[in-house]
ZATI-212874 format. One record per residue: residue in one letter; x, z, y of N, C-alpha, C, CB in turn. Coordinates in steps of 0.05 Angstrom, whole numbers, padded with zeros to 5 digits, always signed. Glycine has a CB too. Layout:
BEGIN
AXZYXZYXZYXZY ...
This chain:
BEGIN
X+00703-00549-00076+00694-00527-00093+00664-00522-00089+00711-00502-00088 X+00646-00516-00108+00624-00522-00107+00613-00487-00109+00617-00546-00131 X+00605-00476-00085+00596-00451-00081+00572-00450-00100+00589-00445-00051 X+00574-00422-00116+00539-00421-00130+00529-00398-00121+00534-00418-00165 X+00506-00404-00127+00484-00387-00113+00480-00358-00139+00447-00412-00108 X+00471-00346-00114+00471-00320-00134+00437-00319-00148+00479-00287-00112 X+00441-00301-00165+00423-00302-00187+00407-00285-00182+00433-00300-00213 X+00381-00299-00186+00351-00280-00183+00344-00253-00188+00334-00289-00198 X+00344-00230-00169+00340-00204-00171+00314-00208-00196+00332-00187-00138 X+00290-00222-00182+00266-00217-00199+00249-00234-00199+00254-00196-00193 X+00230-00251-00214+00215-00268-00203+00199-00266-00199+00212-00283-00208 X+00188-00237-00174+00170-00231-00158+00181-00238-00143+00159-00211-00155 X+00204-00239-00121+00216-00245-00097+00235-00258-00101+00222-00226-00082 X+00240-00285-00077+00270-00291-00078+00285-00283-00057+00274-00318-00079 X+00308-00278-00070+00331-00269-00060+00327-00267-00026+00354-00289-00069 X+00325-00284-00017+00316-00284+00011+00284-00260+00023+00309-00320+00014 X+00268-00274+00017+00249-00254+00023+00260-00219+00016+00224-00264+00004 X+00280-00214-00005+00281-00175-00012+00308-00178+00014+00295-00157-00061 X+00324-00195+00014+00343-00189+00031+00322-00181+00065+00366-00219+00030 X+00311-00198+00066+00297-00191+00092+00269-00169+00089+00286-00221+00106 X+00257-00161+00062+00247-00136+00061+00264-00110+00070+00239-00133+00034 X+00295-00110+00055+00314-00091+00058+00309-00076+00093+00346-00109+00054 X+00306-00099+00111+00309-00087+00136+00279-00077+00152+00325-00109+00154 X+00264-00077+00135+00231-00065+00131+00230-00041+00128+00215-00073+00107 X+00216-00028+00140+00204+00000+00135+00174+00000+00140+00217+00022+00154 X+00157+00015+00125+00130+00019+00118+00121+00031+00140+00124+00034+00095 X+00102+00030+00162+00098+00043+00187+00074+00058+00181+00096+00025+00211 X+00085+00085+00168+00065+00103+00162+00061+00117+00186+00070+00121+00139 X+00033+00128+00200+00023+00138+00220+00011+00170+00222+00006+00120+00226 X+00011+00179+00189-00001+00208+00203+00021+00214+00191-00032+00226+00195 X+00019+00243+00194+00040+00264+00193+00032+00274+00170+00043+00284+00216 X+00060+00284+00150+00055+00291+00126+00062+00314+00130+00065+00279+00104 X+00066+00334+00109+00065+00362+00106+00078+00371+00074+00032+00370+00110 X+00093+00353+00068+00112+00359+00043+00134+00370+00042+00120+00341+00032 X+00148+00388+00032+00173+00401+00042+00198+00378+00028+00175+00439+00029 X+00199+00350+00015+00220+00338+00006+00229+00326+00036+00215+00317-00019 X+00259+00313+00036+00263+00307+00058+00263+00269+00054+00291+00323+00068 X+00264+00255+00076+00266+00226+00081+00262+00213+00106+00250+00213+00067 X+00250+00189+00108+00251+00186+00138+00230+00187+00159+00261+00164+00143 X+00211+00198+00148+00189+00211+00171+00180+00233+00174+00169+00203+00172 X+00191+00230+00208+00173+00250+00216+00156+00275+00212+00164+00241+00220 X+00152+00297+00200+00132+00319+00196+00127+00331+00221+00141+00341+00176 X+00131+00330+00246+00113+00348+00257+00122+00371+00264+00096+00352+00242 X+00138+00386+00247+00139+00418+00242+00172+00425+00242+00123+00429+00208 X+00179+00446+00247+00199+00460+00254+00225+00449+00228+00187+00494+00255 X+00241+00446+00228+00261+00438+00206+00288+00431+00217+00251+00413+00191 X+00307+00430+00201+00331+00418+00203+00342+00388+00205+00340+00428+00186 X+00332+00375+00221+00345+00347+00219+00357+00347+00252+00318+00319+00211 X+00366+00317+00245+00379+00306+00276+00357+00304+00304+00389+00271+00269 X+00332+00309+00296+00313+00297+00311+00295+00318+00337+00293+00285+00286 X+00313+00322+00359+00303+00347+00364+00285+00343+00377+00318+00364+00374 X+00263+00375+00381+00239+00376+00388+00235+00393+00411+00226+00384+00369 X+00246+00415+00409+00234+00430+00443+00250+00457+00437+00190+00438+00450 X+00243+00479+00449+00265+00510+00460+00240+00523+00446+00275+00522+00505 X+00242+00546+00442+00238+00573+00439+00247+00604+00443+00237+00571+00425 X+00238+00616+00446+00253+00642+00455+00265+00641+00426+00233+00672+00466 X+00286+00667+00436+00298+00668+00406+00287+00691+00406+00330+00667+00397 X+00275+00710+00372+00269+00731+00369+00282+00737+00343+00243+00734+00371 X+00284+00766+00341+00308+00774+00313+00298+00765+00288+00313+00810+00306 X+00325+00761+00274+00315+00748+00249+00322+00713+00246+00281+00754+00250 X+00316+00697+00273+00322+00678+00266+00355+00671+00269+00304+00663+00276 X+00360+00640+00261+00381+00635+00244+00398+00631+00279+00376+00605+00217 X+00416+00642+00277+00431+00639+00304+00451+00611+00298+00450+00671+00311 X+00453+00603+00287+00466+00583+00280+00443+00563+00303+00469+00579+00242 X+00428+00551+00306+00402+00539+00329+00407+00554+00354+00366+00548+00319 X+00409+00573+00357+00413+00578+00389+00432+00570+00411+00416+00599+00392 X+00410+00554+00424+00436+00536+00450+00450+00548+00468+00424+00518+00472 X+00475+00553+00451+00493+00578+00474+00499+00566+00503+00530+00588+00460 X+00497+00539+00506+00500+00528+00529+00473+00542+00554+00499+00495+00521 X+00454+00534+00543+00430+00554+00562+00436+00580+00562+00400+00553+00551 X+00447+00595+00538+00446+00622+00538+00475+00631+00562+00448+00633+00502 X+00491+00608+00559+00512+00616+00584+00505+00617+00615+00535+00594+00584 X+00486+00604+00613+00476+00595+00649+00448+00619+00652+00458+00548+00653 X+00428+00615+00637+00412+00639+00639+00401+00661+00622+00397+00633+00646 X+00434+00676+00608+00435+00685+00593+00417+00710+00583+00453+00684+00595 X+00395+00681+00571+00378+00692+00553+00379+00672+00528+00350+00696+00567 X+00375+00678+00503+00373+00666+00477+00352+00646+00481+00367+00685+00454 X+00361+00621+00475+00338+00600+00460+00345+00587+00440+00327+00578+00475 X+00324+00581+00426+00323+00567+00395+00324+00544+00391+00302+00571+00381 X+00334+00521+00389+00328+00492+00392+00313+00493+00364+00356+00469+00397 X+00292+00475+00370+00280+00464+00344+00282+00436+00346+00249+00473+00340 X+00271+00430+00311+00279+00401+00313+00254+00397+00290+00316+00392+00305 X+00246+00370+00285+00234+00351+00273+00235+00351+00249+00242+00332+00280 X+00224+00359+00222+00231+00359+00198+00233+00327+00195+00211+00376+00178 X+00251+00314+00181+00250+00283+00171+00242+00289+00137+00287+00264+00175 X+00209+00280+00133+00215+00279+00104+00211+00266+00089+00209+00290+00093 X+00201+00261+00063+00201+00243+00044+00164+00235+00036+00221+00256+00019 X+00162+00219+00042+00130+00206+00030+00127+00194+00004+00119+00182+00048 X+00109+00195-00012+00102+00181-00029+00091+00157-00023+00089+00192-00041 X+00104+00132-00026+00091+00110-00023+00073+00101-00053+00114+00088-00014 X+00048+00096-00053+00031+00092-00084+00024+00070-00079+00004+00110-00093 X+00036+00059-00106+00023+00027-00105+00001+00022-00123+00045+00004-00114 X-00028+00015-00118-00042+00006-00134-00052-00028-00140-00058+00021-00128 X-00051-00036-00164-00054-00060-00168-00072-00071-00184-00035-00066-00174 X-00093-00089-00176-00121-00093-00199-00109-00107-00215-00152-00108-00191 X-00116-00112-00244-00108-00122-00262-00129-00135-00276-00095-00106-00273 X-00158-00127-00255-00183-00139-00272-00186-00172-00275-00212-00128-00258 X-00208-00180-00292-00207-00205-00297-00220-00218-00271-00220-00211-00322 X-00222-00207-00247-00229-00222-00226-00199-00237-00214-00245-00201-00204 X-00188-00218-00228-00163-00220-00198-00141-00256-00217-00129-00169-00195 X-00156-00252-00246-00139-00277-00257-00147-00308-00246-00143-00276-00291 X-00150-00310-00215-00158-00339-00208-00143-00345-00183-00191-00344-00203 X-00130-00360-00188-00126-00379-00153-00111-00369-00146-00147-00380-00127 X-00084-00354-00165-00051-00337-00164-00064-00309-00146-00018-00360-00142 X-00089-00298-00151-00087-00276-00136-00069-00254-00144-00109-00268-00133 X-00073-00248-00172-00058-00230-00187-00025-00236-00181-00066-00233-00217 X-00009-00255-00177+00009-00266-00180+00012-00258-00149+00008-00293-00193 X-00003-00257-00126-00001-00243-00098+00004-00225-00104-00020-00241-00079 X-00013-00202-00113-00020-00178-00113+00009-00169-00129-00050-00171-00126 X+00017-00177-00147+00042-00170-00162+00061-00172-00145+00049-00185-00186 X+00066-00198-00121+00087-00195-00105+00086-00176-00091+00091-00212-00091 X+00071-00168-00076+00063-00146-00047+00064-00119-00062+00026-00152-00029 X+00063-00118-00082+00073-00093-00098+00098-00090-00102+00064-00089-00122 X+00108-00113-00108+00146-00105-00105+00156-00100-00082+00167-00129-00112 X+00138-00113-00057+00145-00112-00036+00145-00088-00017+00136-00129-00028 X+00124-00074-00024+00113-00042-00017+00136-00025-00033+00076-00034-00032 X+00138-00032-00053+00157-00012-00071+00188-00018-00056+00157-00021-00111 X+00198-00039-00055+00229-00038-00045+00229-00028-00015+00246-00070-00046 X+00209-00026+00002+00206-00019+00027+00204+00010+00026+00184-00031+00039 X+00193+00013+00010+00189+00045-00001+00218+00063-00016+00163+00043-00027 X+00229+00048-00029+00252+00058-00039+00281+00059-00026+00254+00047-00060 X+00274+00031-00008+00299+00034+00010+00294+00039+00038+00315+00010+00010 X+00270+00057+00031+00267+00080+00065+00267+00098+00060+00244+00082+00085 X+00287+00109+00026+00287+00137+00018+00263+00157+00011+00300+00147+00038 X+00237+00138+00000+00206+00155-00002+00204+00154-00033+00174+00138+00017 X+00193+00171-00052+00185+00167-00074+00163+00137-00074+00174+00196-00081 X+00174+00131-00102+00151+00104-00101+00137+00104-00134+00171+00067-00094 X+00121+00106-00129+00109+00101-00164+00079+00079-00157+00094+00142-00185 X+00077+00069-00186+00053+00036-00185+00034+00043-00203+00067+00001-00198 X+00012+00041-00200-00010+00047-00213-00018+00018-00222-00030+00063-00198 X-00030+00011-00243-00051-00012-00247-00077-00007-00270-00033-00040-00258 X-00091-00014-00251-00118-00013-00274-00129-00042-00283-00147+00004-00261 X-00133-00044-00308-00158-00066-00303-00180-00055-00331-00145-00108-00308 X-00174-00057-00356-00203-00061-00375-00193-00036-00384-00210-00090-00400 X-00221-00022-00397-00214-00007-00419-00190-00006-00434-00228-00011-00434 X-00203-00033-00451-00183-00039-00474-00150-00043-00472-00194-00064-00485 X-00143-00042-00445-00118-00045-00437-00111-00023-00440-00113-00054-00416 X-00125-00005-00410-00119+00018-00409-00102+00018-00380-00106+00026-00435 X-00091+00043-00356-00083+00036-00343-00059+00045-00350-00093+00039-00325 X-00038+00032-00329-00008+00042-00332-00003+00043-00304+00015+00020-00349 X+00021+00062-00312+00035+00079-00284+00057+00073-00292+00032+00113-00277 X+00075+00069-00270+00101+00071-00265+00110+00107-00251+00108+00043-00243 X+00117+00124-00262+00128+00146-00252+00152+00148-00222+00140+00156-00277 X+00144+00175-00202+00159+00164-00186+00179+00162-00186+00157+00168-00170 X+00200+00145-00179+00223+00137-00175+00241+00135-00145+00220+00115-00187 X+00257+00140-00137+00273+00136-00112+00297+00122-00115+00280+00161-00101 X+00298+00110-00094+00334+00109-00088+00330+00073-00096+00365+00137-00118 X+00351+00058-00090+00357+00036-00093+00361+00023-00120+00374+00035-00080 X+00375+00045-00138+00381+00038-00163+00360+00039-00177+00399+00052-00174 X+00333+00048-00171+00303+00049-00180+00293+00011-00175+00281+00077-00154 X+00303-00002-00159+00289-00023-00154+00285-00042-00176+00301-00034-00134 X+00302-00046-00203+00307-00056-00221+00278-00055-00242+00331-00044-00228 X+00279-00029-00242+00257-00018-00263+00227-00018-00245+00266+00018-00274 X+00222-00020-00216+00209-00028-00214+00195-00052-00210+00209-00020-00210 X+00213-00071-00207+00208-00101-00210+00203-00102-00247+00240-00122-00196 X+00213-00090-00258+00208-00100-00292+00177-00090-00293+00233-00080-00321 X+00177-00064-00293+00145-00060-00293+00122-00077-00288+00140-00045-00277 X+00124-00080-00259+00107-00098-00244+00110-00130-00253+00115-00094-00213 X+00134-00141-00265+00133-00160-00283+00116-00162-00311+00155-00162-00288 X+00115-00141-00320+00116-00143-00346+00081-00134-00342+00141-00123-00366 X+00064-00128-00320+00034-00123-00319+00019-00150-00324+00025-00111-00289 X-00006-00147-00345-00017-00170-00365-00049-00164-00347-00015-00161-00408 X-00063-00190-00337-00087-00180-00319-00105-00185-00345-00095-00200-00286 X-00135-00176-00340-00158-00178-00350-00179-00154-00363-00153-00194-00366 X-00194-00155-00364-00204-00126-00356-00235-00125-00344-00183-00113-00332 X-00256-00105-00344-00270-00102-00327-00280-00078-00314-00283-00113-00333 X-00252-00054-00315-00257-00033-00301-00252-00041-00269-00240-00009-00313 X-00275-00025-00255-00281-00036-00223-00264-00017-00208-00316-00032-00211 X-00262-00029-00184-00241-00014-00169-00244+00012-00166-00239-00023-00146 X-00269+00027-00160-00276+00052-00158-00275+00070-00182-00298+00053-00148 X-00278+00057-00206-00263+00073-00230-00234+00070-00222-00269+00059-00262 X-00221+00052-00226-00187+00055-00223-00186+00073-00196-00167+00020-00218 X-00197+00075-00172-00189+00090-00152-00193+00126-00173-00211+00081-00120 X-00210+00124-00183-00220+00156-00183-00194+00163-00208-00264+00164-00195 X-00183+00148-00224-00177+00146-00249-00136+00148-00235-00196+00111-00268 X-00137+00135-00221-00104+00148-00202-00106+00167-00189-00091+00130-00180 X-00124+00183-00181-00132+00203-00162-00123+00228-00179-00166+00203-00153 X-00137+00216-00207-00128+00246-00229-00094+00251-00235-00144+00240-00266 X-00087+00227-00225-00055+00229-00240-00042+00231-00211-00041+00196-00263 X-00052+00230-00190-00035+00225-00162-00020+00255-00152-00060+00215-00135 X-00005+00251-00139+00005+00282-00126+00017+00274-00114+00018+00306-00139 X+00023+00291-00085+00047+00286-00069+00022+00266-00047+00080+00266-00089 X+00032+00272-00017+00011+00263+00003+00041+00221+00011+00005+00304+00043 X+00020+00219+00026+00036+00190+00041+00021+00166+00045+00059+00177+00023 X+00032+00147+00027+00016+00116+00039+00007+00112+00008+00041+00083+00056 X-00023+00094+00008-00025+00087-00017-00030+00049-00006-00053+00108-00035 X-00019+00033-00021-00027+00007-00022-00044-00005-00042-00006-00006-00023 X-00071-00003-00031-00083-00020-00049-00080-00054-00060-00104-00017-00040 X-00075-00072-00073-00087-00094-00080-00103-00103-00089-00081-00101-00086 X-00119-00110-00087-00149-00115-00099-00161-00138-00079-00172-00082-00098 X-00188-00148-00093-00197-00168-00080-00225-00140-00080-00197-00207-00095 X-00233-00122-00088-00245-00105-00074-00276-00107-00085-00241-00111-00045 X-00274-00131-00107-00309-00142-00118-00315-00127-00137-00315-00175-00131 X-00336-00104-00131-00352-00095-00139-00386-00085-00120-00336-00080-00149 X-00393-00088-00131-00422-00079-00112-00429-00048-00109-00451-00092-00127 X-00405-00031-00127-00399+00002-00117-00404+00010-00085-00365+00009-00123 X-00418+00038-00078-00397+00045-00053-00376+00060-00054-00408+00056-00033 X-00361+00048-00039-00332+00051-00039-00317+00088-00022-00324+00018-00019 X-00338+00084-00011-00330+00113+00020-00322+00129+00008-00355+00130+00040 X-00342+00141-00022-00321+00165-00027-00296+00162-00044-00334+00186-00039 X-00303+00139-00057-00262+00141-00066-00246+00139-00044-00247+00112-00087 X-00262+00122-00022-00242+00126+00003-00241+00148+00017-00245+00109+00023 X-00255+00168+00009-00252+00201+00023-00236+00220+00012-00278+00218+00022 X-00239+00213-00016-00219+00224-00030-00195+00218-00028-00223+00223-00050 X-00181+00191-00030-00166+00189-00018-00152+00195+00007-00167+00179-00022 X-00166+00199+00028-00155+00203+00054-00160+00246+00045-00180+00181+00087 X-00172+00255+00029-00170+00286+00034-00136+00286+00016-00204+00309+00015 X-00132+00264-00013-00111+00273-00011-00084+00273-00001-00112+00272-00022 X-00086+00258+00032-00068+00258+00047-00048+00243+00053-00061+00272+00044 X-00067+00213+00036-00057+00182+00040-00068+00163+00055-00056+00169+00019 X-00054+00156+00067-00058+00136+00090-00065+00113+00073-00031+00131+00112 X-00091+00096+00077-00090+00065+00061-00078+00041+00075-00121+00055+00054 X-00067+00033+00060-00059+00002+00062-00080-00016+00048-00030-00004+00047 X-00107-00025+00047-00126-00041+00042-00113-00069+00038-00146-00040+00064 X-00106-00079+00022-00103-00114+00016-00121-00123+00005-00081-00124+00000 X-00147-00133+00013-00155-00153+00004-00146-00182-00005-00167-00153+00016 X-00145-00193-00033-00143-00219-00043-00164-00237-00053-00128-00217-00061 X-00165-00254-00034-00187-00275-00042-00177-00298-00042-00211-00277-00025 X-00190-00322-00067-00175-00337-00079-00188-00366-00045-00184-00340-00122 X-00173-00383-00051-00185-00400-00036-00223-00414-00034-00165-00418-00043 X-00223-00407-00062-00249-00419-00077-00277-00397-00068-00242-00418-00116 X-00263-00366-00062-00280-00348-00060-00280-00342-00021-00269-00321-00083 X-00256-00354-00008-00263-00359+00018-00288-00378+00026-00239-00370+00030 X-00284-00404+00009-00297-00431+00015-00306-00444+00000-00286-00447+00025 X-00321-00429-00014-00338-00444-00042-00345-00467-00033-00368-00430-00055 X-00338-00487-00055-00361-00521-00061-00379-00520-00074-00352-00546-00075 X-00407-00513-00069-00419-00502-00087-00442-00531-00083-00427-00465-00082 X-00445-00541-00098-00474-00573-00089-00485-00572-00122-00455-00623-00077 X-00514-00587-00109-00528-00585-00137-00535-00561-00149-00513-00595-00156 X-00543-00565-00165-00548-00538-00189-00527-00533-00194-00563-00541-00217 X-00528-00506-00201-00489-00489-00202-00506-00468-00220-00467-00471-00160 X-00487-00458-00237-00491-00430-00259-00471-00423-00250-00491-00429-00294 X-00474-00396-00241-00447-00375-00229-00449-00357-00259-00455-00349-00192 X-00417-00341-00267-00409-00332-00290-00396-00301-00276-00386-00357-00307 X-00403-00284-00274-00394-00254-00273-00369-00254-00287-00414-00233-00287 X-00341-00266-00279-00319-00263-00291-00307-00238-00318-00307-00260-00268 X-00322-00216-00301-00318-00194-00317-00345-00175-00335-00303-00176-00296 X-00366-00179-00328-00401-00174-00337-00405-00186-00343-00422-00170-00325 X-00401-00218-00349-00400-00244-00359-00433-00245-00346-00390-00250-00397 X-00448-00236-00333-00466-00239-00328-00475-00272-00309-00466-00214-00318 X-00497-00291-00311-00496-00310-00292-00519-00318-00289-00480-00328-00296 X-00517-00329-00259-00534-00338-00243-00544-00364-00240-00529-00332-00226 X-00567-00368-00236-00575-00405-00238-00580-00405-00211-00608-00418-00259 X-00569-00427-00190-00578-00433-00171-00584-00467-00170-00560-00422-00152 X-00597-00470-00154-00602-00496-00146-00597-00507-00118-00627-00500-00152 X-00592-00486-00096-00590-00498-00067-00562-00492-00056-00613-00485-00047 X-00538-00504-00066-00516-00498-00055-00507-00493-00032-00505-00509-00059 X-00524-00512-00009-00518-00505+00014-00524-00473+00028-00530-00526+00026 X-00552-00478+00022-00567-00449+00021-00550-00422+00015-00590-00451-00003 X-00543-00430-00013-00525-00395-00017-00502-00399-00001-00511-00383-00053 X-00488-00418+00003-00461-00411+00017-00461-00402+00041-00444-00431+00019 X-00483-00410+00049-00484-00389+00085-00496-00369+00082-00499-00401+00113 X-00513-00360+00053-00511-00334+00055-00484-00315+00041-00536-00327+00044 X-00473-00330+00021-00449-00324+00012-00430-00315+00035-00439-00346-00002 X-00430-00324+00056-00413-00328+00086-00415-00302+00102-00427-00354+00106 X-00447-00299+00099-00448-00280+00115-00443-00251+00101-00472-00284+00128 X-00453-00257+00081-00444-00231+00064-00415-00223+00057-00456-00232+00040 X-00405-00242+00054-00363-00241+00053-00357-00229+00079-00341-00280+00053 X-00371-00238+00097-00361-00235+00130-00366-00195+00130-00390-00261+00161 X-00394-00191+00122-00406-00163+00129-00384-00148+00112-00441-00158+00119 X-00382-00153+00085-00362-00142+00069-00337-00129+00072-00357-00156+00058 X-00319-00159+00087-00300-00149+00100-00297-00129+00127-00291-00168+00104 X-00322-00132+00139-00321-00118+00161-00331-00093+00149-00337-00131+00185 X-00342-00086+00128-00350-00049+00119-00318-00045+00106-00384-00041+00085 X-00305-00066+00096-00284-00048+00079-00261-00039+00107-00265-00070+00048 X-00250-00059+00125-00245-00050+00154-00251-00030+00163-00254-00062+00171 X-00274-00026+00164-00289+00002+00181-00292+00021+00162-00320-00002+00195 X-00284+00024+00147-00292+00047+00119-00250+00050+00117-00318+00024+00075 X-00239+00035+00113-00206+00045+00118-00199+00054+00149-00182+00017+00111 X-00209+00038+00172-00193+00049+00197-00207+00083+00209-00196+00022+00227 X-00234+00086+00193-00251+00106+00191-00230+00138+00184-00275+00094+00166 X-00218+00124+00165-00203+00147+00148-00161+00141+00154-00216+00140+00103 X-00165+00134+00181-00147+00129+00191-00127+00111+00181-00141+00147+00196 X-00136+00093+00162-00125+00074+00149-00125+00046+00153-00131+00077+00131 X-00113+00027+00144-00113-00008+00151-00119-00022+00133-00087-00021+00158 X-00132-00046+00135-00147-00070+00130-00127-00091+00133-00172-00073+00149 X-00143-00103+00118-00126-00142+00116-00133-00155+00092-00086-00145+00115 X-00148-00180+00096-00164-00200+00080-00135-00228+00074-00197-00211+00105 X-00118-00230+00057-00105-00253+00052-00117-00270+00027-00078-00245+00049 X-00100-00289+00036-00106-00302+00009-00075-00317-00003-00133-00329+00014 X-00082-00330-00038-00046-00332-00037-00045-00369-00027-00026-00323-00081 X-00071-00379-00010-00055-00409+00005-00038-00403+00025-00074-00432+00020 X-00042-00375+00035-00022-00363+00046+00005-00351+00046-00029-00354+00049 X+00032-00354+00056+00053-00360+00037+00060-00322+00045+00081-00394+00047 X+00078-00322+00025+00085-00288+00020+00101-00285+00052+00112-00280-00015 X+00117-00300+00058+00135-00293+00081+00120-00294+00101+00158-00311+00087 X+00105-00313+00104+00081-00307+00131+00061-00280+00124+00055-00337+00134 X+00048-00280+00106+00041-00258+00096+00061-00221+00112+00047-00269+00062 X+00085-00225+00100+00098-00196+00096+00114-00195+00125+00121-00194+00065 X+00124-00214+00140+00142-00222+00159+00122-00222+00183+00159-00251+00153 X+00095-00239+00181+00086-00254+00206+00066-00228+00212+00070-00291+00201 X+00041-00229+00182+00007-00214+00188+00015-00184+00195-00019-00213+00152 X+00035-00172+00166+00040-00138+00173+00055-00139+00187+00050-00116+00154 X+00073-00144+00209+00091-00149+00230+00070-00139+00246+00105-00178+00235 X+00052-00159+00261+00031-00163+00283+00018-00144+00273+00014-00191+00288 X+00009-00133+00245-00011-00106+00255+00007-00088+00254-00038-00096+00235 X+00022-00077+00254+00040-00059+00257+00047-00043+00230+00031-00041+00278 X+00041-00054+00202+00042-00038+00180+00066-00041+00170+00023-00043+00161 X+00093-00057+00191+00118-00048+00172+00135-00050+00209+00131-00080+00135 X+00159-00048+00204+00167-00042+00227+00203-00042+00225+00151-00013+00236 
């Protein structure tokens, strides 16, 4: 009898990779301050399993909390408190500009968005997806959604996103900022190319009480250009271009400037208590989601 295989949730992920997302959780680090409930941590006085420390008891509060066991031995009232567990917004953002259409970056960036979202939905957090790329597109949102039975509609979404475009990342950052609410994790995807500074969309973001997930995507070509001879470079999205003639020449300054780059967008996210990471897609999704965020601690 010839066993068959079961049939493709989505063709962002196979079956294997969401089965082993399932046992993933997003390792968000600050403390939120939302009154919905889920599985982290707040900090502050609440009703969950997760207890925190004594208090005197004073009138008024809920006697239902008072540890009659202490109050039998040194009978005086105390309060047990405990740990609010609550619910985060996980925000997924995804470039859609015409940079990101080379060398399957977009086709990354679309995975690690399903992948943020089912980690997000089956750790009980609101999840909604932002994408920007051109004007003429326009951006689209996915509204937030919870719960498991959400996972469907967000794999269709994130399927059905068309790249090309030349709105820059710092417009799309300021341009989700207007529609955002609710504090937590935001995941960027982006390969991050624009010659903008970046700090204050990244301030704004961190005032509104999201932790970044930074993914940089760079195609193989934009790690390790072959650049010899005379070369005309083309502004993918400004269509703007450049005449060079010394290939060797720009690529080690190309090098060093990729190198400085990555190291300001690093220090401009861990600045605002947030995380960094430069992939690319010769890099396979499971090493990627299993091996890189494993070792930095961004899923757990």
């Amino acid at each position: 009898m010839v066993q068959q295989s079961k049939p493709q949730v989505t063709s962002l992920l196979s079956n294997d990779v969401l089965g082993r997302l399932e046992r993933l959780r997003i390792n968000a680090t600050r403390l939120f301050t939302s009154k919905s409930r889920g599985e982290h941590l707040a900090g502050r006085g609440g009703t969950s399993v997760e207890f925190s420390d004594y208090r005197d008891y004073t009138p008024g509060d809920d006697v239902r909390f008072v540890d009659w066991n202490i109050f039998a031995r040194l009978h005086r009232p105390y309060l047990k408190l405990y740990e609010e567990e609550e619910e985060i917004h996980v925000a997924v953002i995804i470039d859609t500009s015409s940079s990101m259409m080379f060398e399957n970056k977009f086709e990354l960036a679309r995975q690690l968005g399903a992948a943020f979202g089912v980690m997000g939905l089956l750790g009980g957090e609101r999840v909604s997806v932002f994408a920007f790329g051109g004007r003429e597109r326009g951006s689209m949102r996915l509204p937030p959604a919870t719960g498991r039975a959400s996972m469907l509609k967000l794999f269709a979404f994130i399927e059905n996103l068309q790249g090309g475009g030349s709105v820059q990342i710092e417009e799309g950052l300021y341009d989700f900022l207007r529609r955002q609410s609710g504090r937590g994790v935001v995941a960027i995807l982006s390969d991050f190319l624009t010659s903008a500074d970046l700090r204050r969309p990244f301030n704004l973001l961190f005032s509104a009480g999201l932790e970044i997930f930074g993914v940089q995507i760079l195609g193989p070509q934009e790690i390790d250009p072959q650049v010899t001879g005379d070369t005309r470079l083309v502004d993918s999205e400004s269509r703007h271009t450049l005449d060079v003639s010394s290939g060797a020449y720009l690529t080690s300054l190309y090098q060093e400037y990729r190198a400085a780059y990555e190291s300001y967008l690093k220090e401009n996210c861990q600045k605002r208590c947030g995380h960094f990471l430069s992939v690319s897609p010769k890099d396979s999704l499971e090493y990627i989601l299993f091996s890189l965020f494993r070792h930095r601690g961004w899923v757990k």
